[in-house]
Each structure stands twice: as structure tokens, then as C-alpha cells.
C-alpha positions, -999 to +999 in steps of 0.1 A: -037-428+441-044-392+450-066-372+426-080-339+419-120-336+417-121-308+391-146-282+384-150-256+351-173-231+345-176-198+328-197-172+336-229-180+311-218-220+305-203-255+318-169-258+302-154-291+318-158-312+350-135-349+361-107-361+381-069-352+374-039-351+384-028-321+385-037-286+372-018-257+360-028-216+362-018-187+356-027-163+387-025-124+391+007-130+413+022-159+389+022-191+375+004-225+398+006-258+401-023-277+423-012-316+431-035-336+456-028-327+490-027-289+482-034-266+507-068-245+505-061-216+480-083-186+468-062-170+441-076-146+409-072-160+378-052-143+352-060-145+314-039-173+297-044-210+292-052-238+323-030-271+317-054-301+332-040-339+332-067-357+337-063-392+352-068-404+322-070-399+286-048-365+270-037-335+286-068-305+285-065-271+274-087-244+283-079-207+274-098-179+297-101-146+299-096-143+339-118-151+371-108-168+405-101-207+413-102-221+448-087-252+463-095-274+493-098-310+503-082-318+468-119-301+450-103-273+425-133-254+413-127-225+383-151-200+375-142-180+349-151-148+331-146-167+295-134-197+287-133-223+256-118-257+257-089-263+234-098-280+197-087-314+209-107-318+245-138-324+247-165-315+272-160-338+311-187-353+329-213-326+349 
């Protein structure tokens, strides 16, 4: 199966790294989902909360207050300007 090498990081910390899914945003022209096979994408992120299944284990929450994502050869890599991990998830491998 397909996955998603994924990538977190806020401007002064690591916030989460793994494989998933599929991952949710919230962008400055709407809301995105990114499944395997997604085209290469460079979108700004807009403030709101990210929605990552990981392959395995419970869906991850991360709230942040805005940055840019990018996309290709199914590596999703967020940088952030904030960004906390929700009170369940804890911290992916780096």
C-alpha cells in the first residue's frame, strides 16, 4: 500500500514526523486533501487544524497558526509559523 512520508515543523521546533495515509489542510484558497499519488503542490497554509491518519495508530491533530506545505513524490513537508500537537498525539519519529 501507498503511503505518505510526512514532515512537521514549526518555525522554532520539531512538531511531528511518520508515514500516513492521508492528510487534511486548510489552505488560503480552501480546504485539502493529499492521498498518495498526489500531484506536486505549493500551497500557503491557512490557520486552523491539520487532520493526519497515520498508517497506524489514531488520527493526529495539530492546530497552526499558518505557513506553507508542499507536496511531491508522496513527501508532504509543513512548516509552520506555530503549531502544537493536539492533547492526545504524541510527538513521530525525526
Amino acid at each position: 500500500m501507498a503511503e505518505l512520508e510526512v514532515e512537521i515543523v514549526a518555525a522554532d521546533h520539531f512538531v511531528w514526523s511518520g508515514a500516513a495515509k492521508m492528510v487534511k489542510a486548510r489552505t488560503s484558497d480552501g480546504e485539502i486533501g493529499i492521498l498518495p499519488g498526489h500531484s506536486p503542490l505549493l500551497a500557503i497554509l491557512a490557520e486552523g487544524e491539520l487532520a493526519i491518519q497515520p498508517v497506524s495508530g489514531d488520527r493526529i491533530a495539530v492546530v497552526v497558526d499558518g505557513g506553507f506545505f508542499s507536496v511531491d513524490n508522496d513527501r508532504v513537508v509543513i512548516v509552520a509559523d506555530n503549531a502544537k500537537l493536539g492533547e492526545a498525539a504524541t510527538a513521530g519519529t525525526r
